[in-house]
BALOBA-1460 file (C-alpha; in Angstrom, 3 decimals):
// residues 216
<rec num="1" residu="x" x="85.874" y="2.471" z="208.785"/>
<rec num="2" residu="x" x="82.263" y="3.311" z="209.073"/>
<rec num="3" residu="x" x="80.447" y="1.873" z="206.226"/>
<rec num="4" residu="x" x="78.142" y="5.192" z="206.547"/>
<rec num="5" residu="x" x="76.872" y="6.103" z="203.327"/>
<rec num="6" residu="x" x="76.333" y="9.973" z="202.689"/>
<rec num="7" residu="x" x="74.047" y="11.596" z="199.725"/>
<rec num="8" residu="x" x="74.194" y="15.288" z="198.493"/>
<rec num="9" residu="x" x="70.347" y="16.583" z="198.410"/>
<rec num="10" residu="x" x="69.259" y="18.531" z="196.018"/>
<rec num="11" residu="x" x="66.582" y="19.903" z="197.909"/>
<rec num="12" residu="x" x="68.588" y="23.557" z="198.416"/>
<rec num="13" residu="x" x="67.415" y="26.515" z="198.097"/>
<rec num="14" residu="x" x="67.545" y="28.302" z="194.510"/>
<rec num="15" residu="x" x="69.883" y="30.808" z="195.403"/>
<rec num="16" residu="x" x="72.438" y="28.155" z="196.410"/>
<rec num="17" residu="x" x="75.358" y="28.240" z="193.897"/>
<rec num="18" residu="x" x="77.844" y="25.095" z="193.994"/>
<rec num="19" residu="x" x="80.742" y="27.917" z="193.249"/>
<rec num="20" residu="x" x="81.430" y="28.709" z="197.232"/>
<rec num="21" residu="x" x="81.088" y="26.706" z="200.269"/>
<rec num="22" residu="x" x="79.099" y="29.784" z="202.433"/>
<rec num="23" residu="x" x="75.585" y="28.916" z="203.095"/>
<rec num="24" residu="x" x="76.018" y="25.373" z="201.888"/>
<rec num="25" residu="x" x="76.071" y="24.167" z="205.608"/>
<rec num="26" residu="x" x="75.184" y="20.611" z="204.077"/>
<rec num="27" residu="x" x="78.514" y="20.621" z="201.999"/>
<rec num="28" residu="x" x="80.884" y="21.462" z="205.317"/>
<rec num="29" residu="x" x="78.491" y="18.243" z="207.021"/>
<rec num="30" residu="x" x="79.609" y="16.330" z="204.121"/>
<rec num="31" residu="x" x="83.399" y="17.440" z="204.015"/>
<rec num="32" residu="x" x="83.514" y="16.929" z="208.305"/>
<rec num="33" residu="x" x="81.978" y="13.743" z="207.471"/>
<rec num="34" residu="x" x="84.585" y="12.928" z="205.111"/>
<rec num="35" residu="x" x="87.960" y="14.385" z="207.217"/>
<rec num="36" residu="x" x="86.753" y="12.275" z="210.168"/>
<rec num="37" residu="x" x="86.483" y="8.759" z="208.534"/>
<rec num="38" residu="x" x="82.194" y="8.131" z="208.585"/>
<rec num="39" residu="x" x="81.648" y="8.162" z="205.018"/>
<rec num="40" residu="x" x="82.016" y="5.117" z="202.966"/>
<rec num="41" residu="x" x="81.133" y="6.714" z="199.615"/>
<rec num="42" residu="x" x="79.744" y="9.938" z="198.455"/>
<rec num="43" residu="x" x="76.653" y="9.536" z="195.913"/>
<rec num="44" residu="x" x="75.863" y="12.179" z="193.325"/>
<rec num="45" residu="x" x="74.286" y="12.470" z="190.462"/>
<rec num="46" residu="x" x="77.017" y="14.349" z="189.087"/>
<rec num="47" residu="x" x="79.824" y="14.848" z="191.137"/>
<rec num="48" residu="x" x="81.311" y="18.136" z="189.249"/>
<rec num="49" residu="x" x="78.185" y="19.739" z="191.037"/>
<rec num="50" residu="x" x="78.884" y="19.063" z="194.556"/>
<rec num="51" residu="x" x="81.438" y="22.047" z="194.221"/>
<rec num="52" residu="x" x="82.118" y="23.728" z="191.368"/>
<rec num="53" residu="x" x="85.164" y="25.766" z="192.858"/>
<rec num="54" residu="x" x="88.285" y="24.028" z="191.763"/>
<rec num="55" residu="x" x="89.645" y="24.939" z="195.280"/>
<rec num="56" residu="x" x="86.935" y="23.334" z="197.116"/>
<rec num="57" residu="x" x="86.731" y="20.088" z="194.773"/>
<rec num="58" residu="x" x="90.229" y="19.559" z="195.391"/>
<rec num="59" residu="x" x="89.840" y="19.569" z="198.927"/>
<rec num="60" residu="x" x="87.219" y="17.152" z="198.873"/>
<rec num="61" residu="x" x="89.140" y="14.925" z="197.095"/>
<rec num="62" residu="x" x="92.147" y="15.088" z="199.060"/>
<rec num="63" residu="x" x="90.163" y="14.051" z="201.798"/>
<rec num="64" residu="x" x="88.554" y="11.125" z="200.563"/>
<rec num="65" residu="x" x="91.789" y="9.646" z="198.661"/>
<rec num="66" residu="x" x="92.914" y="9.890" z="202.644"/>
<rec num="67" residu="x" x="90.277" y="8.281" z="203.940"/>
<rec num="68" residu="x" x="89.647" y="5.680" z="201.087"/>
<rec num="69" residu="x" x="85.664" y="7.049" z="200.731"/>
<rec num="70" residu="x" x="84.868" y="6.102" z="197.483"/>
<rec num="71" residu="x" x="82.936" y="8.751" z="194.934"/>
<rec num="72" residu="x" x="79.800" y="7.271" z="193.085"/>
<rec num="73" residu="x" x="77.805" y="9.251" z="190.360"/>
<rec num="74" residu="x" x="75.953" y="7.885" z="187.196"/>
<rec num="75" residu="x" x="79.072" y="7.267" z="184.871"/>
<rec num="76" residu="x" x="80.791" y="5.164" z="187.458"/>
<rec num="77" residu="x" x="82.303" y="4.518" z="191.098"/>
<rec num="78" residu="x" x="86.045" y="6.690" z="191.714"/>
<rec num="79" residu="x" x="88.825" y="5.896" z="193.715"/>
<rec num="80" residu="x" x="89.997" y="9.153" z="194.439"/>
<rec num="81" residu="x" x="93.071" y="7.798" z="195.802"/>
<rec num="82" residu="x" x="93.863" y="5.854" z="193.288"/>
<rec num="83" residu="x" x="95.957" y="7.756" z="190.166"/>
<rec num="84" residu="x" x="93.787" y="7.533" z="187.488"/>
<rec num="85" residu="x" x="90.105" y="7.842" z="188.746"/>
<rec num="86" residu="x" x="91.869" y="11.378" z="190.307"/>
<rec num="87" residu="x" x="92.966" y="12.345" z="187.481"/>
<rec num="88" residu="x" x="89.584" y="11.854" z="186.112"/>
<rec num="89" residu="x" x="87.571" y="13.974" z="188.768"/>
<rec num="90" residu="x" x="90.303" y="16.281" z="188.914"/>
<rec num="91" residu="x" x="89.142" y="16.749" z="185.115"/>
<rec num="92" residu="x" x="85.430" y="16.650" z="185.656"/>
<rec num="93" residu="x" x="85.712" y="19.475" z="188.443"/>
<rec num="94" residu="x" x="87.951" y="21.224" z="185.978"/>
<rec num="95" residu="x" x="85.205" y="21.389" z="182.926"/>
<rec num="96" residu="x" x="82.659" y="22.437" z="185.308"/>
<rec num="97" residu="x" x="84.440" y="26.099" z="186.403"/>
<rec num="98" residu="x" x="85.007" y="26.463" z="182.632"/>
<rec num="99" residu="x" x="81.395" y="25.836" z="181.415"/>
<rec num="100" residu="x" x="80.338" y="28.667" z="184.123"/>
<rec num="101" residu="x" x="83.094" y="31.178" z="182.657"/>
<rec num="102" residu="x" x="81.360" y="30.081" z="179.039"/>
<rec num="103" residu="x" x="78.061" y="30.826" z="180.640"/>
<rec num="104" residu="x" x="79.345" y="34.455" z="181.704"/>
<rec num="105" residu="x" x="80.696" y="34.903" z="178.582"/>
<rec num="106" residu="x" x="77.715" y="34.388" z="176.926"/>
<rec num="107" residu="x" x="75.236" y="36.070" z="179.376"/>
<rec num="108" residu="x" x="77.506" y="39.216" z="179.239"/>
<rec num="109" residu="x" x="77.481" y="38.658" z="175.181"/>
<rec num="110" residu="x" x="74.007" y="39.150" z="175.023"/>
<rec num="111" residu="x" x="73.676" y="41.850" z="177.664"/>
<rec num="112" residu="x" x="76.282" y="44.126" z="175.733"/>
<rec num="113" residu="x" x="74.287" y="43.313" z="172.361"/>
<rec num="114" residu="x" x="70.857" y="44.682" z="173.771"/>
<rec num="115" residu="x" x="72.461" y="47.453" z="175.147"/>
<rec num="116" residu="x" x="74.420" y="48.246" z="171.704"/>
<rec num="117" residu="x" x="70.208" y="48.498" z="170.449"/>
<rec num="118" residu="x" x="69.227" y="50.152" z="173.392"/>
<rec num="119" residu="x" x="66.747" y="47.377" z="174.479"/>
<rec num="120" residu="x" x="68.981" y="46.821" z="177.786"/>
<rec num="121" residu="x" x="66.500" y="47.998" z="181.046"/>
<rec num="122" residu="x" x="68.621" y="48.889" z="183.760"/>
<rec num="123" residu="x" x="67.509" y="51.007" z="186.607"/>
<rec num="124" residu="x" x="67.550" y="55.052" z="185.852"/>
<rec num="125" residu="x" x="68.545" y="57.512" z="187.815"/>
<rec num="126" residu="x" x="65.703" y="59.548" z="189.996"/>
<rec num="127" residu="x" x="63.581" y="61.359" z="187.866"/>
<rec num="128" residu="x" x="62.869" y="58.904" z="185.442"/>
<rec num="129" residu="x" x="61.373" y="55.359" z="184.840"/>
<rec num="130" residu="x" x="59.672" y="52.793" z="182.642"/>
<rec num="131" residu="x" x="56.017" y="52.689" z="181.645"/>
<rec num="132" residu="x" x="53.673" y="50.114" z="180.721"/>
<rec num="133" residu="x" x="54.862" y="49.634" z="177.074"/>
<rec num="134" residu="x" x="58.762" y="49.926" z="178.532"/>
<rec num="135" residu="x" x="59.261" y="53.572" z="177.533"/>
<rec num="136" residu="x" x="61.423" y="56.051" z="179.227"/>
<rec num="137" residu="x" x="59.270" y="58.267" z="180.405"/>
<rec num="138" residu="x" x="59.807" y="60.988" z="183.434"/>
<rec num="139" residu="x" x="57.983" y="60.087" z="186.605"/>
<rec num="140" residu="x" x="54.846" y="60.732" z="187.024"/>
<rec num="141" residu="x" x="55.757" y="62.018" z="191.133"/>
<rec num="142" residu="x" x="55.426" y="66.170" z="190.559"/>
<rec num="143" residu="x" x="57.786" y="66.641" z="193.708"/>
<rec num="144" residu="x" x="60.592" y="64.338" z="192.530"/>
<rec num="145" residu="x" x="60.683" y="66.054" z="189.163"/>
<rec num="146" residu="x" x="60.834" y="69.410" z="190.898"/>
<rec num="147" residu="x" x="63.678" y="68.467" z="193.155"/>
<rec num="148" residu="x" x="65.708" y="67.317" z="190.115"/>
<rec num="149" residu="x" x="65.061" y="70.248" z="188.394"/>
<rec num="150" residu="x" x="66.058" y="72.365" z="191.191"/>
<rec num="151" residu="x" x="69.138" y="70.958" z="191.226"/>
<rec num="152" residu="x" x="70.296" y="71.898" z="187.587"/>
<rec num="153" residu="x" x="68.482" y="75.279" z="188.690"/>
<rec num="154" residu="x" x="70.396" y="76.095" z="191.376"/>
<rec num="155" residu="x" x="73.869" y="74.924" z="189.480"/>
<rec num="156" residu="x" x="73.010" y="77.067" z="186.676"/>
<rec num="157" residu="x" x="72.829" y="80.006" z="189.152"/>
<rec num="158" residu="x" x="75.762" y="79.138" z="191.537"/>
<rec num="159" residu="x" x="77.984" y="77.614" z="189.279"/>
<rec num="160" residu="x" x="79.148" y="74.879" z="191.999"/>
<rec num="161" residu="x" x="78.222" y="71.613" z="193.631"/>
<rec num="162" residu="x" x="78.811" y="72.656" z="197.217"/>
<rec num="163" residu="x" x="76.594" y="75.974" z="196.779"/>
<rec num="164" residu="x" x="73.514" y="73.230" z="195.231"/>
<rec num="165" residu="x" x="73.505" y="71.561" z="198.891"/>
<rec num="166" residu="x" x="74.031" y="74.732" z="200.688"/>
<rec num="167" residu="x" x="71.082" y="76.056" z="199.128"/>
<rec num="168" residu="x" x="69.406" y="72.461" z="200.157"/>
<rec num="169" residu="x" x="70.036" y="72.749" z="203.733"/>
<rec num="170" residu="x" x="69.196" y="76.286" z="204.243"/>
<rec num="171" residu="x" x="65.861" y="75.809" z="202.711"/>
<rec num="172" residu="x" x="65.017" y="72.431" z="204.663"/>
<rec num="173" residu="x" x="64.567" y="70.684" z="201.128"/>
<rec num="174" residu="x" x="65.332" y="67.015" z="200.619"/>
<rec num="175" residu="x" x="66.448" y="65.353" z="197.854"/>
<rec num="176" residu="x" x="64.965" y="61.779" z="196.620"/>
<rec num="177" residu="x" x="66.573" y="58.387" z="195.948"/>
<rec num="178" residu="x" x="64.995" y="55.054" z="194.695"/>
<rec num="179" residu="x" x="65.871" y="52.249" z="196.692"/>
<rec num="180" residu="x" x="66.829" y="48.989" z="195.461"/>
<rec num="181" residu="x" x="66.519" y="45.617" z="196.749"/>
<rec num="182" residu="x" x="64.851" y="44.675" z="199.788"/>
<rec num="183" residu="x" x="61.210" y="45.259" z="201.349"/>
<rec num="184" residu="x" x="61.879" y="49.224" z="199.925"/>
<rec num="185" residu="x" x="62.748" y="48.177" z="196.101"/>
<rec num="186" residu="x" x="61.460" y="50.284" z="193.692"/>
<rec num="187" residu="x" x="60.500" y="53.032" z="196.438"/>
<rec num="188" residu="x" x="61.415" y="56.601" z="196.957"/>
<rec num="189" residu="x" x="63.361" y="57.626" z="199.916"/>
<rec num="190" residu="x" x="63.698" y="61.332" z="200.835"/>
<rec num="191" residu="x" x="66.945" y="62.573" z="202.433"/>
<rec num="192" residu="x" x="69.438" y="65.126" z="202.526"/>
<rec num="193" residu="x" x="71.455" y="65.580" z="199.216"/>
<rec num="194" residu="x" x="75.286" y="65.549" z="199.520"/>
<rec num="195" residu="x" x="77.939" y="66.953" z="197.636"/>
<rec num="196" residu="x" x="78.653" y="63.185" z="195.697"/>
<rec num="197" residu="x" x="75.337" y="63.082" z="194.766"/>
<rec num="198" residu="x" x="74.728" y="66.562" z="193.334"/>
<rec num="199" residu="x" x="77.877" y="65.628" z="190.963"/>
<rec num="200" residu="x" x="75.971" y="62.247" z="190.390"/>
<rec num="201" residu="x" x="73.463" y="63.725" z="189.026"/>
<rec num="202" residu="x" x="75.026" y="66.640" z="187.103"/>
<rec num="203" residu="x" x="77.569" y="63.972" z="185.362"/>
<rec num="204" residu="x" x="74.748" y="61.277" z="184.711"/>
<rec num="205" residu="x" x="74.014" y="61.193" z="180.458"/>
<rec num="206" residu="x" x="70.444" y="59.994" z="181.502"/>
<rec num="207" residu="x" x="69.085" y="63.630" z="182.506"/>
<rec num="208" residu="x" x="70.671" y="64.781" z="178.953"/>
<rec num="209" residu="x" x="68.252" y="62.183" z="177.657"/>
<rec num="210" residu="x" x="71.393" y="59.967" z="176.388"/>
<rec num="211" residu="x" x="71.168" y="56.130" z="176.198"/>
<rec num="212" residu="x" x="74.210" y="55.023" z="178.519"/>
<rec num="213" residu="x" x="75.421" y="51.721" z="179.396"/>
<rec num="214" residu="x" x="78.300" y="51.018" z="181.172"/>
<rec num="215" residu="x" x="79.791" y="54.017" z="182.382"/>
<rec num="216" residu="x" x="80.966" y="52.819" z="185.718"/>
């Protein structure tokens, strides 16, 4: 065998999550690597981090207990061919997917507990946004607030969603929506307003100036 010794940099991008295998084009190098016999041992600081997706940990493994490449962090050098030292990584790779579901837990813990005081920011619906000191205030944009308006206007009179965009498209008027993500995040977008989003807005607790969190 090819006493070719391989490395996993940690040099990736932030985004980069150890959790899938897409976009980690240096973790498929290092599992071809492994499948064809040129690795002698795989170094990492901590091995649980190379993948932290039981499914592709596994896999790894499998491959080097067939190969007999060897799997070197700080706490010691694994055979994963070899019962025991398996067993081990098999148990490292294991604690690592549960600390992220602990993480979760926690993260969603605290989301749920500003949200319960109403110090959760989430984006609002057009019509309204944040100021400097973080208060809900409506937008400062005269022509969105009109078009909103309009819209409860014209459903007071016509009693119906459908009537609200026929009365839109016979008077030319467009409707606005605040895009999110992107080069256009946090800008507004004029278009034509559909059906779904005249009962978007009608059902959404915001414009009844309601604090809301999670009703979807």
């Amino acid at each position: 065998m090819n006493p070719k010794i391989t490395e996993q940099h940690r040099s990736r991008p932030a985004y980069m999550t150890g959790t899938e295998m897409t976009r980690r084009e240096d973790f498929k190098t290092l599992v071809a690597d492994v499948s064809m016999g040129q690795v002698g041992a795989v170094f990492a600081l901590e091995v649980s981090r190379l993948a932290r997706s039981n499914l592709d940990w596994h896999r790894l493994l499998e491959l080097c207990a067939l190969t007999a490449t060897l799997v070197i962090d700080e706490d010691g050098c694994y055979d994963p061919s070899d019962f025991n030292d398996g067993l081990l990584l098999g148990l490292k790779g294991a604690m690592a997917q549960a600390e992220l579901h602990f993480l979760r837990a926690r993260l969603q813990g605290g989301k749920l507990n500003k949200a319960k005081k109403g110090e959760l920011r989430f984006p609002f619906p057009v019509g309204y946004c944040y100021d400097e000191q973080g208060r809900i205030v409506p937008d400062a944009d005269a022509e969105v607030r009109g078009a909103v308006e309009m819209v409860f206007r014209l459903f007071r009179e016509t009693g119906s969603a459908y009537a609200v965009v026929h009365r839109f498209t016979e008077r030319g008027l467009r409707f606005p929506k605040r895009a999110y993500g992107g080069a256009w995040d946090g800008k507004i977008i004029w278009g034509r307003l559909s059906h779904s989003r005249v009962l978007g807005v009608l059902k959404n607790p915001s414009y009844a100036g309601i604090y809301v969190f999670g009703r979807y």
